[in-house]
NUPA-24453 format. One record per residue (C-alpha): residue in three letters; z, x, y. Coordinates in Angstrom, 1 decimal. Layout:
<tivo code="ala" zz="Z" xx="X" yy="Y"/>
...
This chain:
<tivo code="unk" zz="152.9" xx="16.1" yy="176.6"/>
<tivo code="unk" zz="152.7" xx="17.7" yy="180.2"/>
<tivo code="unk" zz="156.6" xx="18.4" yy="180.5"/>
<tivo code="unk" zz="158.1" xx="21.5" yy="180.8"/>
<tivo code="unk" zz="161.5" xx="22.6" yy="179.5"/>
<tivo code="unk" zz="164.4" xx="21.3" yy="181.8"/>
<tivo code="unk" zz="167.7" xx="23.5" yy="182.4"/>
<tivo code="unk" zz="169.6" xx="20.7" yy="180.0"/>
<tivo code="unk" zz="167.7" xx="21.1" yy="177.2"/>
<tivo code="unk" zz="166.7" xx="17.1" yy="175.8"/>
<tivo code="unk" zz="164.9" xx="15.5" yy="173.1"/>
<tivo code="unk" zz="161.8" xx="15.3" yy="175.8"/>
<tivo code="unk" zz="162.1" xx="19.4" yy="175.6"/>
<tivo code="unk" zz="162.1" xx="19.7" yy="171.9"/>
<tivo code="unk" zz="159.1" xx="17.4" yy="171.9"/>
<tivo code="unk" zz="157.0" xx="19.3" yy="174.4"/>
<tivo code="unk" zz="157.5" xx="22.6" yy="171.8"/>
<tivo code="unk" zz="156.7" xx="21.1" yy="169.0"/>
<tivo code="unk" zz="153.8" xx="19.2" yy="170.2"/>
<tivo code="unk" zz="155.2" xx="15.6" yy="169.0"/>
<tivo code="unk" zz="156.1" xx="12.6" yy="170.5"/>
<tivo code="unk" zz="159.4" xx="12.1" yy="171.4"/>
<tivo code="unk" zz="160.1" xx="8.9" yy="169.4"/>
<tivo code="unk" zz="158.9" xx="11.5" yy="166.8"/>
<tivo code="unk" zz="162.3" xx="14.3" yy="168.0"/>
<tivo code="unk" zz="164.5" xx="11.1" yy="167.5"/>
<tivo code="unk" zz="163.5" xx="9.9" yy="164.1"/>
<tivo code="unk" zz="163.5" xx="13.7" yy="162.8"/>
<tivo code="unk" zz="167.3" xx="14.2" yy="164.3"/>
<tivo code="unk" zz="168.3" xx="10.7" yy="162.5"/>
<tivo code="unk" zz="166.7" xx="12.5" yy="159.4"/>
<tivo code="unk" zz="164.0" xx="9.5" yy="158.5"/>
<tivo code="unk" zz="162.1" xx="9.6" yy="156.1"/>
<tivo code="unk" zz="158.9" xx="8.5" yy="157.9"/>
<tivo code="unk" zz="158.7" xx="12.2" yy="159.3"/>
<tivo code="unk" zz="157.4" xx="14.8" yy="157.1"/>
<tivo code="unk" zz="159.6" xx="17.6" yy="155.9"/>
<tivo code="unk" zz="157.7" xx="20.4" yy="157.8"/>
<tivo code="unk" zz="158.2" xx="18.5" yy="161.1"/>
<tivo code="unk" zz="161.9" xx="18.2" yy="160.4"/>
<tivo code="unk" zz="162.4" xx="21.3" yy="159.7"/>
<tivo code="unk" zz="160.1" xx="22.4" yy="162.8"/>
<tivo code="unk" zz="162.2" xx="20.1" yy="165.1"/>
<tivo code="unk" zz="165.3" xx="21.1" yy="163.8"/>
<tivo code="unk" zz="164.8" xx="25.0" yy="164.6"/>
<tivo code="unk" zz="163.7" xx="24.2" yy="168.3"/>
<tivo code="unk" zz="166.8" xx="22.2" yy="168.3"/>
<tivo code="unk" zz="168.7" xx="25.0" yy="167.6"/>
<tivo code="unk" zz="167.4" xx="27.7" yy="169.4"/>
<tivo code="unk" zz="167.7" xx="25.2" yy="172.5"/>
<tivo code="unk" zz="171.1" xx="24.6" yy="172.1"/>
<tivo code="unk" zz="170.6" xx="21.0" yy="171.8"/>
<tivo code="unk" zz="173.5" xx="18.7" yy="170.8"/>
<tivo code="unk" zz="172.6" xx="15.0" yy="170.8"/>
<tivo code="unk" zz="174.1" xx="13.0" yy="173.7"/>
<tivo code="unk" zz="175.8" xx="10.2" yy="171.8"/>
<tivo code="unk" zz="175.9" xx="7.4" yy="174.3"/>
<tivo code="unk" zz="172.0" xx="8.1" yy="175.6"/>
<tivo code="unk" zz="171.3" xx="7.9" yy="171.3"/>
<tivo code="unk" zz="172.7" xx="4.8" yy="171.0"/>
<tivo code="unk" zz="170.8" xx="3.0" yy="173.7"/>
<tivo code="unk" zz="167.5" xx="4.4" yy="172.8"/>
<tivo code="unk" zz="168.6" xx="3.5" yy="168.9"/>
<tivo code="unk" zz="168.4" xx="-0.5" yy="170.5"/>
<tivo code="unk" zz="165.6" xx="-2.2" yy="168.7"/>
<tivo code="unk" zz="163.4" xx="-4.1" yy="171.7"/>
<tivo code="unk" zz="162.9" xx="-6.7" yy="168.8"/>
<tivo code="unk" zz="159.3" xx="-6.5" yy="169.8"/>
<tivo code="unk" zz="155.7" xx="-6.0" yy="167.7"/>
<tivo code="unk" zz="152.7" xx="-5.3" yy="169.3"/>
<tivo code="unk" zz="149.5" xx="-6.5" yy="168.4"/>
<tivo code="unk" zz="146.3" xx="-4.7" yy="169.1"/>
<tivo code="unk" zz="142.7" xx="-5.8" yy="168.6"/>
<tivo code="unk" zz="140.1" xx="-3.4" yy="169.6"/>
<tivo code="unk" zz="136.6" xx="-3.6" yy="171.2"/>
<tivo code="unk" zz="133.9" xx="-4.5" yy="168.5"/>
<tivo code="unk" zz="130.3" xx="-5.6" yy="168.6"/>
<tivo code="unk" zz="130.2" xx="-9.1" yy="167.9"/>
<tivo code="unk" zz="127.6" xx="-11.9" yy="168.4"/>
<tivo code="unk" zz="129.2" xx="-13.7" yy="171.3"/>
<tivo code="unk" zz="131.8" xx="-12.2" yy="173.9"/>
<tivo code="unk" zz="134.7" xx="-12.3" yy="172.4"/>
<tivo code="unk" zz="134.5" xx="-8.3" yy="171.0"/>
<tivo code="unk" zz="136.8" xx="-9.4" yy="168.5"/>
<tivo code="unk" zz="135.9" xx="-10.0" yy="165.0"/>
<tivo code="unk" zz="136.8" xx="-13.0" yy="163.6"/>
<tivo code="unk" zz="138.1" xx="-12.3" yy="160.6"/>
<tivo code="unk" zz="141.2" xx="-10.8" yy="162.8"/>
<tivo code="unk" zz="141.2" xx="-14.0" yy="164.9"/>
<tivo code="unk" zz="141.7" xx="-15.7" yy="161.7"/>
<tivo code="unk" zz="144.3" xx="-13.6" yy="160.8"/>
<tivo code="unk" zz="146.4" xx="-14.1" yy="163.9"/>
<tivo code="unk" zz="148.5" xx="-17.3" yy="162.5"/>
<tivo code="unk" zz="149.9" xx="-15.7" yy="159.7"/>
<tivo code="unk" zz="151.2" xx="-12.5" yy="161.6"/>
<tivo code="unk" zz="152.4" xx="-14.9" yy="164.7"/>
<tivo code="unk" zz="154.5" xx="-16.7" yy="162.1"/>
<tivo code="unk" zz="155.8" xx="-13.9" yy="160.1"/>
<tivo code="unk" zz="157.5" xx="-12.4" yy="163.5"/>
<tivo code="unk" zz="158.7" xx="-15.6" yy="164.2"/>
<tivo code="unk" zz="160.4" xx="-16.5" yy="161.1"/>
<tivo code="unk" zz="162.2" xx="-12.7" yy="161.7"/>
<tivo code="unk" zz="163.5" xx="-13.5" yy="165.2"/>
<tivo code="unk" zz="160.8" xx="-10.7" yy="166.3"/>
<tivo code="unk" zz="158.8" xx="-11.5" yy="169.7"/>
<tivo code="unk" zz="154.9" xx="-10.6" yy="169.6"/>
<tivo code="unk" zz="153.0" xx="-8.5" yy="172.5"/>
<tivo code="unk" zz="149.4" xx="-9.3" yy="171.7"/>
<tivo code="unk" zz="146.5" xx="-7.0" yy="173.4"/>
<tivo code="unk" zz="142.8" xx="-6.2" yy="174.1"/>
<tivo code="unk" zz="142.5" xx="-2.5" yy="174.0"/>
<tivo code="unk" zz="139.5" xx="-0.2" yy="173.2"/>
<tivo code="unk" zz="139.5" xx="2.4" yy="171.2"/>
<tivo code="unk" zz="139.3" xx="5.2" yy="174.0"/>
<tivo code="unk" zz="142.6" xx="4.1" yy="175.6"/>
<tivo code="unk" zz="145.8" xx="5.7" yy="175.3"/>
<tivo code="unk" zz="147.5" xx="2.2" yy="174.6"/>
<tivo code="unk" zz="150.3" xx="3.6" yy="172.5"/>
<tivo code="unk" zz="152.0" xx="4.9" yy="175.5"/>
<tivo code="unk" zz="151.9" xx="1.7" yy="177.0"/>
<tivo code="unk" zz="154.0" xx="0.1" yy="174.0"/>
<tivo code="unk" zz="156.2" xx="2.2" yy="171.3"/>
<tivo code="unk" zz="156.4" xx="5.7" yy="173.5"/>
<tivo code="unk" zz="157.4" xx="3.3" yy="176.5"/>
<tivo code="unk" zz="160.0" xx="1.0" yy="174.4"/>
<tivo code="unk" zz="158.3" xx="-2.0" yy="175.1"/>
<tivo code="unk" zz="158.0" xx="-2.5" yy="171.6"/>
<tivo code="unk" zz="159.6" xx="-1.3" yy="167.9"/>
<tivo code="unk" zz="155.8" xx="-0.9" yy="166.8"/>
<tivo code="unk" zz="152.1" xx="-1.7" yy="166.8"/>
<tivo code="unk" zz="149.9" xx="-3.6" yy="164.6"/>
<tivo code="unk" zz="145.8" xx="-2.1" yy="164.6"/>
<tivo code="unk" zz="143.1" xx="-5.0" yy="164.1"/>
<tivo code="unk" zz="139.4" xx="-4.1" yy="164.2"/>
<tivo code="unk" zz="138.1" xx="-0.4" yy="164.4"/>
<tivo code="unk" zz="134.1" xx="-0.3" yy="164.5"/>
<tivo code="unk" zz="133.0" xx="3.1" yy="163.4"/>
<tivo code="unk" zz="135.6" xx="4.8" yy="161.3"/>
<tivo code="unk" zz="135.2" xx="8.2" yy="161.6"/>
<tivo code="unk" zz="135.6" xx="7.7" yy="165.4"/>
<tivo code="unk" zz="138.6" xx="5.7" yy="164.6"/>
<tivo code="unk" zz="140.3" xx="7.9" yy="161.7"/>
<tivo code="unk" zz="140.9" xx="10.7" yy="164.4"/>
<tivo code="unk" zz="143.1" xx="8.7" yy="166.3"/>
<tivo code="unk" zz="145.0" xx="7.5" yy="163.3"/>
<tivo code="unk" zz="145.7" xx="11.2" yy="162.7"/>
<tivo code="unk" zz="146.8" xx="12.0" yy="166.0"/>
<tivo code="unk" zz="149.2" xx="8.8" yy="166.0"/>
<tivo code="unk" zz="150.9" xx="10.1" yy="162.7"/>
<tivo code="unk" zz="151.3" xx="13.7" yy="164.4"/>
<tivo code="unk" zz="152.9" xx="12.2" yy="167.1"/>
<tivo code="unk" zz="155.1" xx="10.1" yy="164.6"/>
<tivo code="unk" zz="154.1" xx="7.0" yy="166.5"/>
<tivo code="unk" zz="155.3" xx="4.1" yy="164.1"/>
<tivo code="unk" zz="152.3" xx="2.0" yy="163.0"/>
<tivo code="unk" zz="150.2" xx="-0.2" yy="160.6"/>
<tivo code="unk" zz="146.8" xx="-1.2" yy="160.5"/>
<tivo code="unk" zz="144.5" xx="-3.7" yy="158.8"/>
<tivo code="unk" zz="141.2" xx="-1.7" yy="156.6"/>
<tivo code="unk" zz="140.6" xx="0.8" yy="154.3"/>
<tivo code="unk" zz="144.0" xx="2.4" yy="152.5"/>
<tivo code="unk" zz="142.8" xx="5.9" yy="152.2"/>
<tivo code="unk" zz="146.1" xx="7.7" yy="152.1"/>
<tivo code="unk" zz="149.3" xx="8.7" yy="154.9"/>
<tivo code="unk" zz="147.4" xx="11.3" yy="157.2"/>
<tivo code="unk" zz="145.9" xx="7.9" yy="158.9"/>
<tivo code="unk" zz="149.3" xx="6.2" yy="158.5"/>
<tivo code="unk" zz="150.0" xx="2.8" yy="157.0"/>
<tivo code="unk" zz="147.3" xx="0.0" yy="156.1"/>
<tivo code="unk" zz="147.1" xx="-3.1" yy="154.1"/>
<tivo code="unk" zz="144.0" xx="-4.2" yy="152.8"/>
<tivo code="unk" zz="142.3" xx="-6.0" yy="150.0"/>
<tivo code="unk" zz="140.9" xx="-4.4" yy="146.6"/>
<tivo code="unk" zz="137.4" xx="-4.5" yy="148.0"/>
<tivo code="unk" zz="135.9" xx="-2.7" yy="145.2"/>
<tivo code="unk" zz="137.4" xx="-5.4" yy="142.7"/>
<tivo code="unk" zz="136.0" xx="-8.1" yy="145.5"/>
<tivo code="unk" zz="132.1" xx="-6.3" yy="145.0"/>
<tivo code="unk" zz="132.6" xx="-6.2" yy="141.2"/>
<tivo code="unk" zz="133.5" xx="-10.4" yy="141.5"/>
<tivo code="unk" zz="131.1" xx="-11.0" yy="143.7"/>
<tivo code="unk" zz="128.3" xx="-9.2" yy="141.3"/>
<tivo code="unk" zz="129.6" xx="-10.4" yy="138.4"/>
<tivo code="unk" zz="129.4" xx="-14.1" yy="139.6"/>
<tivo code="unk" zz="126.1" xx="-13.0" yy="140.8"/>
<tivo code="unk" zz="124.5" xx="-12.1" yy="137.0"/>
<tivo code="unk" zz="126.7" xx="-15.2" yy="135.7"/>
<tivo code="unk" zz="124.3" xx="-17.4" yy="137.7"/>
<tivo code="unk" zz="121.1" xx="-15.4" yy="135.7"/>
<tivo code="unk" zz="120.3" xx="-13.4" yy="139.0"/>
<tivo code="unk" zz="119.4" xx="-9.6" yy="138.4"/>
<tivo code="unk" zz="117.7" xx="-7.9" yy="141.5"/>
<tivo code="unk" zz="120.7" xx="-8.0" yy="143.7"/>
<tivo code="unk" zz="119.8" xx="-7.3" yy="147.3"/>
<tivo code="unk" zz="123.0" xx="-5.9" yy="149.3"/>
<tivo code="unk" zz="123.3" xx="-5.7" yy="153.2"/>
<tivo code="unk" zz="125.9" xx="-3.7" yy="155.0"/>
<tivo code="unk" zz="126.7" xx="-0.2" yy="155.7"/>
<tivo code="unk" zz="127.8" xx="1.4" yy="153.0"/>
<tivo code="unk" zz="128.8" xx="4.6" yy="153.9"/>
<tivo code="unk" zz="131.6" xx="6.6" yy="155.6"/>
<tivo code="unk" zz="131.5" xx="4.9" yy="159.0"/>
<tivo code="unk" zz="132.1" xx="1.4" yy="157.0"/>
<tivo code="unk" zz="134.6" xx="2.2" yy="154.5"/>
<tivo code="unk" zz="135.2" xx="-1.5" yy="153.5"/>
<tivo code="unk" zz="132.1" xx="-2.4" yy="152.7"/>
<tivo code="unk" zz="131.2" xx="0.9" yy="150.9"/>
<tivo code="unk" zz="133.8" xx="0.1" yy="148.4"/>
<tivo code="unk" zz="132.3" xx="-3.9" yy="148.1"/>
<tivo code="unk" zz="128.9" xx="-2.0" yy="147.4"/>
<tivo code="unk" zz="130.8" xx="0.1" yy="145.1"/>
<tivo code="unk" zz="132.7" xx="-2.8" yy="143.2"/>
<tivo code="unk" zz="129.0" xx="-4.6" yy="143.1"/>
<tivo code="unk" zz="127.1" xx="-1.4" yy="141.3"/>
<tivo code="unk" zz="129.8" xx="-1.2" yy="139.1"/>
<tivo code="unk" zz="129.3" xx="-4.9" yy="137.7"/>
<tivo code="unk" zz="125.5" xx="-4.4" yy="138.0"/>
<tivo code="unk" zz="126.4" xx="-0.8" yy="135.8"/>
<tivo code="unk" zz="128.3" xx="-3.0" yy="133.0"/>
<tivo code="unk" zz="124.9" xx="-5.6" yy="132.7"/>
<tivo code="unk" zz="123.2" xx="-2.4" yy="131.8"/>
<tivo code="unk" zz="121.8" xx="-2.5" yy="135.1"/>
<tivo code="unk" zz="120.8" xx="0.6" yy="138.0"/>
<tivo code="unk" zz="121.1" xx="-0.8" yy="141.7"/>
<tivo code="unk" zz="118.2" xx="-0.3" yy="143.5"/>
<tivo code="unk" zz="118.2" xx="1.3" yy="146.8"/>
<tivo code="unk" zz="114.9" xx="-0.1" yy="147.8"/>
<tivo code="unk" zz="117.4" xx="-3.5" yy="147.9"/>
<tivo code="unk" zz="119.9" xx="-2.3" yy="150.1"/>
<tivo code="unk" zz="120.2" xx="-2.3" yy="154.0"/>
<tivo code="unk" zz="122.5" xx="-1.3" yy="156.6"/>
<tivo code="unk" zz="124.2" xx="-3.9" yy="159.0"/>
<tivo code="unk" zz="127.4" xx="-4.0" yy="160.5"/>
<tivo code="unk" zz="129.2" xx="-7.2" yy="160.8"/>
<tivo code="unk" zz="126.9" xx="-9.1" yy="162.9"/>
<tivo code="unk" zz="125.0" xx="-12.4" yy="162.3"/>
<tivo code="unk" zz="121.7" xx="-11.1" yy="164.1"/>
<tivo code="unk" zz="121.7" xx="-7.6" yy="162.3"/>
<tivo code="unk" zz="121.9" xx="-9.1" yy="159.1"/>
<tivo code="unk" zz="119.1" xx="-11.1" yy="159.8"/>
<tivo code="unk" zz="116.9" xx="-8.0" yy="160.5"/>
<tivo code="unk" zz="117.9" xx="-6.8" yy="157.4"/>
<tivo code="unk" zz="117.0" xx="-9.4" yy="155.5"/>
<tivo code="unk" zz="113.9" xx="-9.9" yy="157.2"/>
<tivo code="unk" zz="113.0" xx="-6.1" yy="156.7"/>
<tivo code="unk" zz="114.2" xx="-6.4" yy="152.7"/>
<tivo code="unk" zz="111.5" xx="-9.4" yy="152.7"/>
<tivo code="unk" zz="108.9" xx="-7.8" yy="154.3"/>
<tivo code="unk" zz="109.6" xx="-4.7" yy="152.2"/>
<tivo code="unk" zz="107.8" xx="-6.9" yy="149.1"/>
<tivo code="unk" zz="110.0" xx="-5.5" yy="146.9"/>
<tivo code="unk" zz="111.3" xx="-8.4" yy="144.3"/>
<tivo code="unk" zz="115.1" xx="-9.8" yy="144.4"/>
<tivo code="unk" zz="116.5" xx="-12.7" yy="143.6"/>
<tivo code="unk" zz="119.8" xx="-12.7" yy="145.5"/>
<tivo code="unk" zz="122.1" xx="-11.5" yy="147.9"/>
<tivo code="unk" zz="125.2" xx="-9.9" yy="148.4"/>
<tivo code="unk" zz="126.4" xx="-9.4" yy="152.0"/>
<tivo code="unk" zz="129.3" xx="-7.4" yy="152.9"/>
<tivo code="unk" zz="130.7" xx="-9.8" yy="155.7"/>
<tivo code="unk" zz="129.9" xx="-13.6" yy="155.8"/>
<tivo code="unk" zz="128.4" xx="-13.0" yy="159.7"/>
<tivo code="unk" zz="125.7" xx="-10.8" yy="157.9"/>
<tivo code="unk" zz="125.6" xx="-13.4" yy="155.4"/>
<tivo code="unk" zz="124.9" xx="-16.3" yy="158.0"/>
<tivo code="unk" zz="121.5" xx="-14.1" yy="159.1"/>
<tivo code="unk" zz="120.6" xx="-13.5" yy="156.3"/>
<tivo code="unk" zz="120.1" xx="-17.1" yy="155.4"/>
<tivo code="unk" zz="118.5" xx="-17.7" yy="158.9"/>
<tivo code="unk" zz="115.8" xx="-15.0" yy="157.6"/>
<tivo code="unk" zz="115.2" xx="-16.6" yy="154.3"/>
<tivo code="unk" zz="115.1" xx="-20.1" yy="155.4"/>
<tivo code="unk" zz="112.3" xx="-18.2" yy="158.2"/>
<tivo code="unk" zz="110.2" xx="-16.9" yy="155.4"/>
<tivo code="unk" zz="109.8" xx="-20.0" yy="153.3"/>
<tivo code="unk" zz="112.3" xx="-19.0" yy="150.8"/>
<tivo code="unk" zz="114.3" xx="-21.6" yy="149.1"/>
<tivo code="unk" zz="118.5" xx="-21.2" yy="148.8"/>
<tivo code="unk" zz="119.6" xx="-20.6" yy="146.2"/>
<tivo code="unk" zz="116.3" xx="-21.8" yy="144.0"/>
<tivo code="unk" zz="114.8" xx="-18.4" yy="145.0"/>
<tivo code="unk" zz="117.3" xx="-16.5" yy="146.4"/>
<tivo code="unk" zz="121.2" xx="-17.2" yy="145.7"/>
<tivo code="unk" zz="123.6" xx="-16.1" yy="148.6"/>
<tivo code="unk" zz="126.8" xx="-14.5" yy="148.8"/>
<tivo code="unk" zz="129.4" xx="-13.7" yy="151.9"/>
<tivo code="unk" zz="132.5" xx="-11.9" yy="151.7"/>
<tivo code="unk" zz="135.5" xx="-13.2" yy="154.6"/>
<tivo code="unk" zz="135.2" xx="-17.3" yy="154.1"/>
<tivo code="unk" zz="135.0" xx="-17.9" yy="157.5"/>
<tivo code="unk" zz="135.4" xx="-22.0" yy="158.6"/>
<tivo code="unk" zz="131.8" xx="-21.1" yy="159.4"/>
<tivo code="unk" zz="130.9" xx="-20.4" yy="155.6"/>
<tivo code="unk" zz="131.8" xx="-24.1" yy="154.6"/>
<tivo code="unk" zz="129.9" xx="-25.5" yy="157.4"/>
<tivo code="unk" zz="126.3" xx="-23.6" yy="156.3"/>
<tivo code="unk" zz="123.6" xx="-25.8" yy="154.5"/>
<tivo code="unk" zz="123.7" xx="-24.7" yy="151.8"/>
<tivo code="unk" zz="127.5" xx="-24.0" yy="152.0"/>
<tivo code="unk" zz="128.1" xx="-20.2" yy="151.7"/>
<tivo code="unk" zz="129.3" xx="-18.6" yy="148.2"/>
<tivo code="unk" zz="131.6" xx="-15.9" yy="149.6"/>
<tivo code="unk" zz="134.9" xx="-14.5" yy="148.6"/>
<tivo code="unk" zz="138.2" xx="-15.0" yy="150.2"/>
<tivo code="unk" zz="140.9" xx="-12.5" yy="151.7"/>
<tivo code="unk" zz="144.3" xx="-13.6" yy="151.5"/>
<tivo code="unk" zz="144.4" xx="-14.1" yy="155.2"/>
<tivo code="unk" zz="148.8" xx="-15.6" yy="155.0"/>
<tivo code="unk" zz="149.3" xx="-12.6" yy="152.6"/>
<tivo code="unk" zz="148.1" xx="-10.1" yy="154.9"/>
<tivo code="unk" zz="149.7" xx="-11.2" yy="158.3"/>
<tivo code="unk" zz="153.0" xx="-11.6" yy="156.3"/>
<tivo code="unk" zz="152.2" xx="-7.9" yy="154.8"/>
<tivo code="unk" zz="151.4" xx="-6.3" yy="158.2"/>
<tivo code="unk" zz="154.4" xx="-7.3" yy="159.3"/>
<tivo code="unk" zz="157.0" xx="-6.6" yy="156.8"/>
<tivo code="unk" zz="155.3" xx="-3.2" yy="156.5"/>
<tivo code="unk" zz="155.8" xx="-2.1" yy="159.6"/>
<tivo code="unk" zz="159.4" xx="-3.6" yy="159.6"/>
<tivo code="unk" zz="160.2" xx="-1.0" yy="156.9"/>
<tivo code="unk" zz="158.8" xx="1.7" yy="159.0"/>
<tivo code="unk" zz="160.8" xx="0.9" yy="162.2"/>
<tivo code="unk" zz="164.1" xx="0.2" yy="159.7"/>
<tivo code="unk" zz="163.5" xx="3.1" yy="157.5"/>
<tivo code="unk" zz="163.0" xx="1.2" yy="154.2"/>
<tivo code="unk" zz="160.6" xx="1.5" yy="151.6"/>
<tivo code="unk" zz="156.9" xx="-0.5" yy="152.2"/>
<tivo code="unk" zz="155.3" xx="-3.2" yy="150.1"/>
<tivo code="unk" zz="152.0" xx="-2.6" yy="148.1"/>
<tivo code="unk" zz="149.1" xx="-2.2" yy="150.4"/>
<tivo code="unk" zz="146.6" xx="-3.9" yy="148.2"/>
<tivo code="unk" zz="145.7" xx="-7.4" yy="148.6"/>
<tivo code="unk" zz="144.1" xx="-9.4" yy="146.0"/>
<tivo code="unk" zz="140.7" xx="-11.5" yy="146.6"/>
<tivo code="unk" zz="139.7" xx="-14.8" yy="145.5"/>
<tivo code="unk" zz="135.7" xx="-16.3" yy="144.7"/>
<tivo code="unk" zz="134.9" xx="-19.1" yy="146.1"/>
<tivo code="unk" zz="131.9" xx="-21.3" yy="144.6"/>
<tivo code="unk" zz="129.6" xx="-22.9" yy="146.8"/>
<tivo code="unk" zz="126.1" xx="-24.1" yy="146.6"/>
<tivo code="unk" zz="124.7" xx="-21.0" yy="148.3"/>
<tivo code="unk" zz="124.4" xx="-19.6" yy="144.7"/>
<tivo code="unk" zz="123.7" xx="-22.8" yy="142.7"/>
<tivo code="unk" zz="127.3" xx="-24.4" yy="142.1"/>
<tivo code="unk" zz="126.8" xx="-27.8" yy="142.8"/>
């Protein structure tokens, strides 16, 4: 915090003792909700022994909503130079139209992950809140979620919904999406399912499509081979490697799953490369629908994130945080979408 204690004790005082923003001293004063009951209480005591009586007029100004969101992509690797995924880019209608239809004005960004950007929005009062698009690696990235909550900055992110010590999230049910996806996958007669992205802890979202996909391959009576899966992250080129590495592996399979539709896109390229016919040989699926997935030949199978539900849901969560009300669901639901890629015609 790098302030020490002033003669006048203030809110900036009780903040530098208890190690918390002081957005975070003001909500816990108001009594909100959105700050745990040990931090209350911790707060409250340093309050005390401080003396400290909230200045009335100085509360109410700071209590003015700035009527502002902020909107913050961060740095990923991506095939051009955007360093912005997509998907997000996609996305960007929906929440731009969401603040608009609430009177709300929209501060959109280019930040990386390393920054200390939240001091440059909520902490400073230029705006009532941020919105988190795009993370990369998310172990990196759950450490800073942490230290946002501890410092009661108010916030809501797009990704994996893995409970309140990394604060708010919307996402979709990704490991229903992987159990559509494989199930539409065995409907079409295909049984050695290939699967490319990195399914582990760095790549939470597409660990729980991998899950969703094993779990439908389970049902069919059948155990997912890891000799078919591959690591990629959400890049066109790196799914082609994979693909090309799966093929030159020998090892049979009949179609494949990607975890993004950019991974899906390589993959094709690879196929198409080795002599391998889509989907006669090898069916294909995608997971985003990007306009690009229409526009393949063959057009890409893939399934579809509610993409007006999630902008709308980013906001209004948030919204709840900085009003003190209770939060929609976090779960979005998915949607398949039959192309020829897999053998619709």
């Amino acid at each position: 915090m790098g302030r020490k204690p002033s003669n006048r004790p203030t809110s900036f005082d009780i903040a530098y003792r208890a190690g918390v923003s002081q957005p975070t001293v003001s909500r816990a004063l108001r009594g909100s909700k959105a700050i745990s009951a040990a931090t209350r209480e911790r707060i409250e005591a340093i309050a005390r022994e401080l003396n400290y009586s909230v200045d009335k007029n100085a509360s109410s100004l700071r209590s003015q909503r700035a009527n502002t969101i902020a909107l913050l992509f961060f740095e990923e690797d991506t095939p051009d130079d955007s360093k912005i995924n997509p998907f997000f880019l996609a996305m960007l209608s929906s929440i731009t139209r969401e603040c608009a239809s609430r009177g709300l004005d929209l501060l959109i960004s280019f930040q990386k992950m390393e920054d200390d950007w939240h001091t440059r929005y909520q902490d400073s009062h230029r705006a009532d809140g941020l919105i988190l698009l795009g993370y990369g690696d998310y172990t990196v990235y759950r450490a800073r979620l942490e230290q946002l909550v501890r410092q009661g900055t108010q916030f809501v992110r797009w990704g994996v919904t893995d409970g309140p010590e990394q604060g708010a999230a919307i996402g979709s049910d990704n490991v229903g999406a992987g159990r559509l996806a494989g199930q539409h996958l065995l409907e079409m007669g295909r049984r050695r399912i290939a699967f490319i992205g990195q399914a582990d802890e760095h790549y939470p979202e597409f660990a729980a499509r991998y899950r969703g996909l094993c779990e439908a391959l389970g049902v069919a009576g059948i155990t997912p081979d890891p000799a078919l899966r591959r690591d990629s992250i959400s890049h066109e080129e790196l799914g082609r490697a994979a693909m090309a590495d799966i093929i030159a592996s020998g090892v049979a399979f009949d179609a494949v799953f990607a975890a993004s539709d950019l991974i899906a896109l390589g993959a094709m390229r690879a196929l198409i490369a080795a002599g391998l016919s889509i989907p006669e040989d090898v069916a294909v699926m995608g997971f985003d629908d990007l306009p690009a997935a229409s526009m393949t030949s063959p057009a890409l199978t893939t399934i579809s994130q509610d993409l007006k539900g999630a902008g709308e849901r980013l906001v209004q969560t948030l919204m709840a945080q900085v009003e003190d009300r209770p939060a929609p669901s976090p779960l979005l639901e998915t949607r398949l979408i039959v192309r020829e890629s897999t053998g619709a015609r």
